[in-house]
C-alpha positions in Angstrom: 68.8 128.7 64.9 67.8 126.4 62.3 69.3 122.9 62.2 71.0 123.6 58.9 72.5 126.1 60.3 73.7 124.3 62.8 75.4 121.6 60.8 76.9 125.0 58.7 78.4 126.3 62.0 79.6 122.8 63.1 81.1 122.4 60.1 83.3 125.2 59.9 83.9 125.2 63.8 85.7 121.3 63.3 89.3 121.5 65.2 91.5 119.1 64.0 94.1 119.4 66.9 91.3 117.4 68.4 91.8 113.4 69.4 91.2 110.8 66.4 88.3 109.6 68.5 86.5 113.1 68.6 86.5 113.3 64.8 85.5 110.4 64.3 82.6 110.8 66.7 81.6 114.6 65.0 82.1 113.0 61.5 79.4 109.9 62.2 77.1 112.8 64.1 77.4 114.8 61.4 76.9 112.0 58.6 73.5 110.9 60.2 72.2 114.0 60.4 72.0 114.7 56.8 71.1 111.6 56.2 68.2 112.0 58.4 67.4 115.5 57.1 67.9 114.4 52.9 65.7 111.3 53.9 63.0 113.7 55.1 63.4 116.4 52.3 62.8 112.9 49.9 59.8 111.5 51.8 58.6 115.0 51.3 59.3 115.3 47.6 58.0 111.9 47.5 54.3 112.9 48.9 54.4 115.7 46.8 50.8 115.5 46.7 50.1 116.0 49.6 52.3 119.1 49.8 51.1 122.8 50.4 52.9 125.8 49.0 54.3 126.0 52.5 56.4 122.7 52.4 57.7 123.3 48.8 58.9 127.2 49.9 61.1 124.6 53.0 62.6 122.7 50.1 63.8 125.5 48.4 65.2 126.7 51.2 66.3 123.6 52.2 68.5 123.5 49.4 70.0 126.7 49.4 71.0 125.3 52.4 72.6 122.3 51.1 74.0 124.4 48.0 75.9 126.3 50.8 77.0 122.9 52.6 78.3 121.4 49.7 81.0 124.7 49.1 82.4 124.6 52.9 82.4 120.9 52.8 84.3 120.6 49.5 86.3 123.6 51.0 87.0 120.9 54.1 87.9 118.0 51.7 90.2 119.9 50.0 91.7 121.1 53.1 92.0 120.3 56.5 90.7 116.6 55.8 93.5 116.5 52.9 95.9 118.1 55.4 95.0 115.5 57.6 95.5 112.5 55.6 99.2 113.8 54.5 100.3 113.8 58.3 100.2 110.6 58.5 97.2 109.1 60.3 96.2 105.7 60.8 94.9 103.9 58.0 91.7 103.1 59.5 91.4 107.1 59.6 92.0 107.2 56.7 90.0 104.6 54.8 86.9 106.2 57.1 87.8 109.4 55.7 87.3 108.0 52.4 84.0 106.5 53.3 83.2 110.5 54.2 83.8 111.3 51.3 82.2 108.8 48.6 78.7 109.1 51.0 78.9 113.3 50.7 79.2 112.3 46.9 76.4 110.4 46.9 74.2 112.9 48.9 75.6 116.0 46.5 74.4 113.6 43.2 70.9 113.1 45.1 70.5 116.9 45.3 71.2 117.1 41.4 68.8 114.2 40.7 66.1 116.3 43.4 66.5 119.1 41.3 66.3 117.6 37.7 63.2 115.8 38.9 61.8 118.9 39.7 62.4 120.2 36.7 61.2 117.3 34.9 57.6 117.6 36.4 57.2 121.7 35.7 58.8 121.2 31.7 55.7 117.8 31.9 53.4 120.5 33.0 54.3 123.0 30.6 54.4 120.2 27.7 57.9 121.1 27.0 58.9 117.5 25.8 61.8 118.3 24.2 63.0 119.4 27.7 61.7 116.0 29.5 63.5 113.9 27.4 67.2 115.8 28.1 65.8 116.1 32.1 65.3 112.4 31.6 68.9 111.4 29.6 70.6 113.5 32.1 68.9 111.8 35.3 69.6 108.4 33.7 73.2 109.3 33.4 73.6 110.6 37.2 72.8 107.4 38.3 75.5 105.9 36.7 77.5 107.8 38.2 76.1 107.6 41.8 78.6 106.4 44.3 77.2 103.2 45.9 76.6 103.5 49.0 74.9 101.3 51.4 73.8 104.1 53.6 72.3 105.8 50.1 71.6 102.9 48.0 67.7 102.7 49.3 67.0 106.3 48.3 68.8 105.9 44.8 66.4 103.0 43.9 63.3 104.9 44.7 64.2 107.8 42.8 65.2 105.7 39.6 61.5 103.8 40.4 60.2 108.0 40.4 62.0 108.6 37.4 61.1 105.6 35.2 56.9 107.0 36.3 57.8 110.3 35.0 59.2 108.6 31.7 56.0 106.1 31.7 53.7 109.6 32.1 55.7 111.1 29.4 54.9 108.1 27.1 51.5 107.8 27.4 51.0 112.0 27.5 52.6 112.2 24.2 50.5 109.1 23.2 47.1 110.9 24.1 48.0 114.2 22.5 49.3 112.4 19.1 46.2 111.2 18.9 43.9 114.6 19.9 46.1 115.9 16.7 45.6 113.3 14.3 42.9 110.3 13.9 41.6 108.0 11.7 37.9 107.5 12.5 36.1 104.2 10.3 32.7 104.0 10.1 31.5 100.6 9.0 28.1 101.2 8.5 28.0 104.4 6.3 31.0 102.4 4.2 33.8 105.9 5.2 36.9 106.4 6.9 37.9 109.7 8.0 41.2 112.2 8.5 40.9 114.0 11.2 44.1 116.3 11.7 44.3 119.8 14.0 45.0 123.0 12.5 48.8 123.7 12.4 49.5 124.0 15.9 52.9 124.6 17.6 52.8 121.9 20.2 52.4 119.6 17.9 55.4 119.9 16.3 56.8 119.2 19.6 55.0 116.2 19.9 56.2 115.0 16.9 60.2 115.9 17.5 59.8 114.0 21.0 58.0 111.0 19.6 60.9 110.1 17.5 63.6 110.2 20.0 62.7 107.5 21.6 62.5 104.1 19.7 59.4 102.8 22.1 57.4 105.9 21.2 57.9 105.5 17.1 55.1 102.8 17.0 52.7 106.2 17.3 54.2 106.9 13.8 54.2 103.6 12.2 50.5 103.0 13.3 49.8 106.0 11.7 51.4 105.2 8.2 49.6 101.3 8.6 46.0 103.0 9.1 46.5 105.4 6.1 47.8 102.6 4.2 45.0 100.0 4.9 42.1 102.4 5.3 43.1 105.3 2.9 45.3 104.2 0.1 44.5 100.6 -0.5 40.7 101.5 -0.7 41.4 104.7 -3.1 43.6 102.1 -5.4 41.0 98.9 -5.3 37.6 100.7 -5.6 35.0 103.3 -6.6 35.6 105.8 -3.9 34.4 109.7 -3.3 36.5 112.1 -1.3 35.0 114.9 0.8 37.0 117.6 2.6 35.5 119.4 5.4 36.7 121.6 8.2 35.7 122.7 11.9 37.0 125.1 14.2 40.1 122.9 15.2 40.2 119.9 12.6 40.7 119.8 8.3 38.9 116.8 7.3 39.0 114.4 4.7 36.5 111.8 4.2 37.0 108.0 2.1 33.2 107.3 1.2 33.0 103.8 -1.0 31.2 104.0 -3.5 31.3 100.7 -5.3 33.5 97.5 -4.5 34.3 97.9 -8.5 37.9 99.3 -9.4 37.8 103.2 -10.7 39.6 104.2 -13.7 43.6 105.1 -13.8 42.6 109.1 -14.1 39.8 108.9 -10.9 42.4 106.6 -8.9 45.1 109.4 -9.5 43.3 112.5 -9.0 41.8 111.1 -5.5 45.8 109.9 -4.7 47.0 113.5 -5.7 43.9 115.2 -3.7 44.9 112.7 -0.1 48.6 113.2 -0.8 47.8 117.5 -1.1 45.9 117.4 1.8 48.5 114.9 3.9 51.5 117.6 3.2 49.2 120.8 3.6 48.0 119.9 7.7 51.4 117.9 7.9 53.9 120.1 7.6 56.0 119.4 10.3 59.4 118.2 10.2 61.6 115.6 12.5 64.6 116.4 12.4 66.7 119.0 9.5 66.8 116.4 7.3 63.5 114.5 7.5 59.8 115.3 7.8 56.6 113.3 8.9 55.5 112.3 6.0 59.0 111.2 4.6 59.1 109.4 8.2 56.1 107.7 8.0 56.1 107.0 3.9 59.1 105.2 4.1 57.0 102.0 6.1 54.5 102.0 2.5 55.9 103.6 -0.1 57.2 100.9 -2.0 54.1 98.6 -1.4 52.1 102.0 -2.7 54.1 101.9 -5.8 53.5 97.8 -6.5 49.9 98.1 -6.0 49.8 101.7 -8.5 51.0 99.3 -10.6 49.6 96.1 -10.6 46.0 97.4 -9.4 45.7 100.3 -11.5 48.5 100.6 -14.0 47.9 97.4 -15.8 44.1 97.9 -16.8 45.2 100.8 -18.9 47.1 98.5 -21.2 45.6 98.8 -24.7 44.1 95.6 -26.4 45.5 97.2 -30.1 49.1 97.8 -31.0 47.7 100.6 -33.5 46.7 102.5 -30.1 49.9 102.4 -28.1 50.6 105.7 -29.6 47.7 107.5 -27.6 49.4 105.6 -24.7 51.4 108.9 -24.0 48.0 110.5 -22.0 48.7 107.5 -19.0 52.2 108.5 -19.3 51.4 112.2 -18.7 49.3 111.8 -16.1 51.5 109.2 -14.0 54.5 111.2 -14.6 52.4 113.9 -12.7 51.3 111.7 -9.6 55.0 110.9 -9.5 55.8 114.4 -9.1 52.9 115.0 -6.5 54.5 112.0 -4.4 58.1 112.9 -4.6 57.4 116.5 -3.8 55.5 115.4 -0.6 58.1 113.3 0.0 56.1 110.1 0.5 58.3 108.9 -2.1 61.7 109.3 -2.4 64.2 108.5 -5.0 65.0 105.0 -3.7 61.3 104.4 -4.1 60.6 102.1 -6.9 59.5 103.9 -9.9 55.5 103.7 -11.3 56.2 106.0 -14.2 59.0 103.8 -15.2 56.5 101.5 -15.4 54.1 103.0 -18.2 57.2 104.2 -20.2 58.9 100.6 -21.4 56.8 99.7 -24.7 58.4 96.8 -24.2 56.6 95.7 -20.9 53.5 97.3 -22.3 53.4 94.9 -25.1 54.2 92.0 -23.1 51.4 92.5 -20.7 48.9 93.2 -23.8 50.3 90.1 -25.6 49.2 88.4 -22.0 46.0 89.6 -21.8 45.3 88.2 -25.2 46.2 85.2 -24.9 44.8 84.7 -21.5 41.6 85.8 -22.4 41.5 83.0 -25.1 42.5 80.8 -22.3 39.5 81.6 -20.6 37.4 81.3 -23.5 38.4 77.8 -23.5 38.0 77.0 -19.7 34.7 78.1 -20.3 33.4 75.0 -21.7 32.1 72.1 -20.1 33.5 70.6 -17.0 31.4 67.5 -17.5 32.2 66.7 -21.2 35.2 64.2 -20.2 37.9 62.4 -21.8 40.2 59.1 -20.1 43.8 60.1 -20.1 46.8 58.2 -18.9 48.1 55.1 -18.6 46.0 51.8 -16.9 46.7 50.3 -13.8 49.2 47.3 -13.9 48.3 45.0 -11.2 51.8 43.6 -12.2 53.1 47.0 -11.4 51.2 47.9 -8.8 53.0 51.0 -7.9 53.9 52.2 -11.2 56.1 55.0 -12.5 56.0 58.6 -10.9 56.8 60.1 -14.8 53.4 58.3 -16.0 50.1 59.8 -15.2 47.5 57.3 -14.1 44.6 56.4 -16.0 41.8 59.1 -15.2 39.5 61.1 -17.0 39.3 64.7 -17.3 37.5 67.9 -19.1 37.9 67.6 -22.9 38.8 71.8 -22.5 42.2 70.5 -20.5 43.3 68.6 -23.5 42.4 71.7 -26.1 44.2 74.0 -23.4 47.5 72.1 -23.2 47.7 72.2 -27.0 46.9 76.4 -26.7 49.8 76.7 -24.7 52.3 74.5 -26.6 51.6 76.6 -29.6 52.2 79.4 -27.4 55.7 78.1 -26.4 57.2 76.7 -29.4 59.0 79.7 -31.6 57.1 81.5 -33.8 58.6 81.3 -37.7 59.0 85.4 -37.3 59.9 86.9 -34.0 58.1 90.0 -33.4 60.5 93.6 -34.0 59.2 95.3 -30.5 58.7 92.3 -28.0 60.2 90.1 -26.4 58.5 87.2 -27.7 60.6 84.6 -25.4 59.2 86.5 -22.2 55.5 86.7 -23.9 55.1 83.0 -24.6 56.6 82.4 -20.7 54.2 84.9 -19.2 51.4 84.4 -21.0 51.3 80.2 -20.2 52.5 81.1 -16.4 49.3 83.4 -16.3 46.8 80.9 -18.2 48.2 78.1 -15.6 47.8 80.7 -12.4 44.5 81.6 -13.9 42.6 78.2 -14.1 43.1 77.7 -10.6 40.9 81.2 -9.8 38.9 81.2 -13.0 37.5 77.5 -13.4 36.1 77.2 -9.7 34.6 80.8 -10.4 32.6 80.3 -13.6 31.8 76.3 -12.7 30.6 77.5 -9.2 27.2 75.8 -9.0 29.4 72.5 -9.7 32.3 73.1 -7.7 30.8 75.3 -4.9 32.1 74.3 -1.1 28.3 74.3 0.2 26.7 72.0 -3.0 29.8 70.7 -4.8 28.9 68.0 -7.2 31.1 64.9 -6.6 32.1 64.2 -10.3 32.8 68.2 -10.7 35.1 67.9 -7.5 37.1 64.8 -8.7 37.3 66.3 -12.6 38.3 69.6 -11.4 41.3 68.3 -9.1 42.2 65.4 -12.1 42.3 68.8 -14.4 44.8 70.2 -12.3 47.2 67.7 -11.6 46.9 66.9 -15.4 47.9 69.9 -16.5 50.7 70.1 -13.6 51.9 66.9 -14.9 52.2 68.2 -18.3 53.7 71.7 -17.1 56.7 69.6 -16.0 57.9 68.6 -19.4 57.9 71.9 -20.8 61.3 72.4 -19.4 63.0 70.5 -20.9 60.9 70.5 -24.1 61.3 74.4 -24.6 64.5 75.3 -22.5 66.5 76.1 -25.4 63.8 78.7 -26.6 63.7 79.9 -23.4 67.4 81.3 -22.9 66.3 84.6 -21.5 64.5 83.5 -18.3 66.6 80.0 -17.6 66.1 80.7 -14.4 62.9 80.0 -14.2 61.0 76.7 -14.4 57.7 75.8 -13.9 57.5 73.4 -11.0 56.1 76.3 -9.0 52.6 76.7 -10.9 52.5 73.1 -11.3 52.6 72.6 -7.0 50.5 75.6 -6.8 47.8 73.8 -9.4 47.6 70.3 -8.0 47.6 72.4 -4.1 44.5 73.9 -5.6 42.5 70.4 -7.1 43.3 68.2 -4.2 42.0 71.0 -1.8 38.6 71.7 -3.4 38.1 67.3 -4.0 39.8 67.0 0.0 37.0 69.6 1.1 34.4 68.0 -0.6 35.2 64.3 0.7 35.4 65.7 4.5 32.1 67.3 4.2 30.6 63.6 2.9 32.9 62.0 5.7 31.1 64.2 8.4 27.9 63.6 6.9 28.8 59.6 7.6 30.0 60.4 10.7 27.2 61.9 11.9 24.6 59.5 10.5 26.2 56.5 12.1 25.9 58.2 15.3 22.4 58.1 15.0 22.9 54.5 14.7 22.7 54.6 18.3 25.4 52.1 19.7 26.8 53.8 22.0 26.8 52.7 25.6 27.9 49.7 27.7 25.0 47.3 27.9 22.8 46.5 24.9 19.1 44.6 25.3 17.7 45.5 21.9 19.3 46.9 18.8 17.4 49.8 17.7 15.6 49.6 14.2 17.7 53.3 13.1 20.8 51.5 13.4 20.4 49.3 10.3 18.7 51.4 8.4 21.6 54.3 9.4 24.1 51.6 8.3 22.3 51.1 5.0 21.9 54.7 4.3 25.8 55.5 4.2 26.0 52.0 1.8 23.2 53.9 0.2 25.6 57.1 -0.6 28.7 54.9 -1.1 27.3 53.1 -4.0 26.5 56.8 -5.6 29.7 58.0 -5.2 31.3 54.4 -6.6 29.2 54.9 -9.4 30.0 58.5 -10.1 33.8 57.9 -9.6 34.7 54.6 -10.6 35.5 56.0 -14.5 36.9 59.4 -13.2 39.6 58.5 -10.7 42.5 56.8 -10.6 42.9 53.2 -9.5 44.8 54.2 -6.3 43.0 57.6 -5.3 39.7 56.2 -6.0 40.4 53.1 -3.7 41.9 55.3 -1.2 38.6 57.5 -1.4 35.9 55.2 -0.6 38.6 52.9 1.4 38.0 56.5 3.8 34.2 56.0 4.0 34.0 52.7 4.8 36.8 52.9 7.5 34.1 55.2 9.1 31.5 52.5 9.1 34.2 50.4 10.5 34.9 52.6 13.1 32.1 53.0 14.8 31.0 49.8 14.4 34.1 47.8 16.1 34.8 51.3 18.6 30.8 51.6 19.8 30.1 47.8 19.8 33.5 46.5 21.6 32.1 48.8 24.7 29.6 46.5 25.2 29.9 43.7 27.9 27.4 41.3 28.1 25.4 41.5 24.7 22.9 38.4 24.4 22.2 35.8 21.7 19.4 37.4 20.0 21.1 41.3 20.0 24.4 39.0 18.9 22.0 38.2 16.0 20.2 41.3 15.0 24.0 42.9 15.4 26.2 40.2 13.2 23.3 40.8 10.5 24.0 44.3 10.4 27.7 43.9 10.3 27.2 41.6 7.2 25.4 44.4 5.7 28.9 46.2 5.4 31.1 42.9 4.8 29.1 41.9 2.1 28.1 45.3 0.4 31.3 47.0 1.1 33.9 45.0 -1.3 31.3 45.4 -4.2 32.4 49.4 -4.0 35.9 48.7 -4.4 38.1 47.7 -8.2 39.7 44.9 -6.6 37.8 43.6 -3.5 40.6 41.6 -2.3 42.9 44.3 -1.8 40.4 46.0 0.9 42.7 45.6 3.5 45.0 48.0 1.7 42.6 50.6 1.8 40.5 49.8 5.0 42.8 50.3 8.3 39.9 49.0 10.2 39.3 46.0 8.3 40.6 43.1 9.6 39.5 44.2 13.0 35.6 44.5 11.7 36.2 40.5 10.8 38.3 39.7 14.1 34.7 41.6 15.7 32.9 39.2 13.7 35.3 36.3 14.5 34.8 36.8 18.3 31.2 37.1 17.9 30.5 33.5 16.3 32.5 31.8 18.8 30.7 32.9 21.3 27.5 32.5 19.9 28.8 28.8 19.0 30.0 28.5 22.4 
């Protein structure tokens, strides 16, 4: 007889006429024996394996068994143990009794969990993920409800560890075959990026269902709608593309070849969108849920960014340059009001997705943008002219007034084109003497000097490149160019208050936003040409060789190191004495010559014992910078202003004549 089978006859064989003491003994027998067998039939499930068909027929019949077990004992509980309780025993019988019961509980939920887990790993096998997810819910919620137990707790932690592998598997199964179904291969060096989707397949839909009922497995989706977006759309939008579709024996392909860096035309940009969009919703026709499909799913993470760049990338190059033409206008409003169709019917847009036809269809924002376009390409006409052809602006220093007055722009000089610029685009906001019937001319004049002001920042460094490039900048191109901007931002700032009234209709803006975003754009390209002349010092008065800690000769590089940078100082005091301000220009070459200083009072100081004739040779090459360094600045005695390092290069000098004295 099997040993189930005796625990089954033991069971139903328990007399209890018996002493306490018996029962309590048979009870505690019978409790570690099926703890001892369901601790086997785990470790066996555990090593699954290592299992032959032979140990998986013992677990089936093991819990038939236990299926049979759990009837007579809950016949017992609901009997003779309940019987037994209502005559009165001792409480200690009683709260034993209850112990029973809450660890036959436990064992009875273990047998469920066996089971589900069973059934998890044959619906895993099958790819029946719907399945593994509602195995896996129900598991998860079985062990909330497991008693605990000491005698069980052990076993219930190492089939929640089992379960969370199965759920890890699941993950990255569901990962691997998302991917076999749809790709996005780039290919750098032939300039394409391909689609690579399997034919409609039935698995895949499940794939799809189970990826989105779980949050951590939705980032499968939204990678997917980021790659189209960055690789498919964006390029389709911002240049000359070609689109290919192929097919194998399991894939529909689409290839993304670039054909030029320059942007297509509106028609070419919208036939290839409608031609991705029709092949997206023909091999993607599979739905999430009743109520939303994958490519609503994953068009809701771009489809509003899609919209914006329809517009502002494509969308605004078909504005006409005549008003005469804005009645053939209506052949862009035909043919976006068919790409909107296309993209609502896929339902990559939806109706909360901002509208591009809406766009095209308001003459009035047509005219505006025209009106821009104009006037912007007069601006540039302007900002065409020389950099170099300068004019002083501002008002002087005032040594009695050092620091000045922050509404007065110091005295500088800058293009002649700024001045000629600023006077284009007070015309532009003062109000015309007739106000035009179909645009807003308020809103024209404010866009149109926002865009000039936005547009000298690109356009200036562009065209004037072989002045102001990073790599050869020229240093009066640098200081001009950053003097232009903050001349211009400084004169922004007044046209608040000079044309507020005029400008009702957008009060809410002002222009202290170009203006910061203007002088950002001057001091950064003037900033990156001074640190590229500072590392140049720095790295020549390296070569001046003082470093160390004992000196016996002072090399002949180091003076003529020292009298190089004077060398470059004087150039640049000569370029930018008449083209900076009093304070910025001080400030500038006060930077260079605290360099020298540096390295002079750091690298020397190291020295400890330096004798009278290197004291000599080195006090003659400090002098070099003492005496040729206040000829660079405006006012010589205000060096320590400018010079952190200073008055230490003279304390340096200080020390060194008393010692020599001494």
């Amino acid at each position: 007889m099997s040993f189930v089978s005796n625990i089954l006859e033991a069971a139903t064989n328990v007399d209890l006429n018996q002493s306490l003491s018996d029962i309590r003994t048979d009870i505690e027998i019978l409790r570690k024996h099926i703890l001892e067998h369901v601790d086997d039939v785990f470790v066996k499930y555990k090593h699954r394996n290592t299992l032959n068909g032979m140990h998986v027929t013992e677990l089936l019949r093991c819990q038939q068994a236990l299926d049979e077990l759990e009837g007579r004992i809950e016949l017992s509980l609901n009997t003779k143990l309940q019987s037994a309780v209502n005559r009165n025993l001792p409480k200690n019988v009683q709260e034993k009794l209850k112990i029973v019961e809450c660890t036959l509980q436990g064992l009875l939920s273990i047998r469920s969990i066996l089971t589900l887990i069973d059934d998890l790993k044959n619906q895993l096998e099958h790819a029946q993920y719907d399945g593994c997810d509602q195995a896996i819910q129900s598991l998860k919620n079985i062990f909330k409800d497991v008693p605990t137990d000491e005698s069980i707790r052990k076993a219930v932690e190492t089939l929640q560890m089992v379960v969370a592998d199965r759920e890890s598997t699941l993950h990255q199964k569901l990962g691997q075959k998302f991917a076999d179904n749809i790709d996005i291969i780039c290919d750098d060096a032939k300039y394409t990026t391909t689609i690579k989707i399997r034919k409609q397949n039935e698995e895949m839909e499940n794939i799809v269902s189970a990826l989105c009922s779980c949050v951590e497995r939705e980032a499968f989706l939204h990678q997917l709608a980021n790659d189209l977006w960055k690789y498919i759309f964006v390029p389709i939008i911002n240049k000359s593309v070609i689109l290919t579709e192929n097919e194998d024996a399991a894939y529909n392909l689409l290839t993304v070849r670039e054909e030029s860096r320059n942007k297509a035309n509106y028609s070419t940009v919208f036939n290839n969108l409608e031609q991705v969009v029709n092949f997206l919703a023909a091999n993607l026709p599979y739905t999430i849920s009743e109520t939303t499909t994958v490519l609503q799913y994953i068009g809701a993470d771009f489809n509003s960014q899609l919209s914006d760049l329809i517009v502002k990338n494509c969308l605004k190059d078909t504005i006409l340059s005549d008003v005469q033409e804005l009645q053939n206008y209506k052949i862009v409003i035909d043919a976006t009001d068919k790409l909107q169709k296309t993209l609502l019917e896929s339902q990559i847009f939806t109706s909360a997705t901002p509208s591009i036809l809406e766009y095209v269809g308001q003459e009035k924002n047509i005219c505006i943008d025209k009106m821009c376009r104009k006037y912007t390409t007069q601006a540039k006409e302007i900002m065409k002219k020389s950099l170099l052809d300068l004019v002083e602006v501002g008002v002087a220093h005032n040594p009695q007034d050092p620091l000045g007055s922050n509404l007065e722009f110091p005295q500088c000089s800058v293009s002649r084109h700024v001045e000629e610029l600023l006077i284009f685009c007070d015309q532009l906001l003062k109000p015309p003497a007739v106000e035009s019937p179909k645009c807003d001319s308020d809103a024209k004049r404010f866009i149109a000097v926002c865009n000039i002001m936005s547009t000298y920042c690109v356009f200036v460094p562009e065209f004037h490149k072989p002045y102001l490039s990073s790599d050869n900048a020229m240093p009066q191109a640098a200081a001009v160019f950053m003097n232009n901007c903050l001349y211009i931002a400084c004169k922004s700032a007044t046209w608040d208050k000079l044309y507020a009234k005029h400008l009702k209709p957008l009060d809410f803006f002002n222009f202290l936003a170009e203006a910061i975003n203007m002088s950002t754009t001057g001091r950064h390209i003037f900033i990156q040409y001074v640190l590229k002349q500072l590392k140049e010092t720095d790295e020549t008065m390296k070569e001046a060789k003082l470093d160390g800690t004992v000196i016996m000769k002072l090399q002949p590089n180091t003076k003529k190191c020292i009298r190089q940078c004077l060398k470059q100082l004087e150039k640049l005091e000569r370029v930018w004495r008449k083209i900076l301000s009093f304070d910025k220009y001080n400030k500038t070459i006060g930077s260079f010559v605290n360099v020298l200083c540096k390295h002079l009072v750091s690298d020397t100081s190291k020295f400890k014992n330096i004798e009278n004739g290197v004291r000599e040779e080195l006090l003659d090459v400090i002098n070099l910078i003492l005496n040729g360094a206040p000829k660079l600045f405006i006012t010589p005695d205000q060096m320590a202003l400018y010079v952190p390092l200073w008055d230490k290069l003279n304390e340096f000098v200080f020390e060194l004549n008393s010692v020599q004295i001494s």
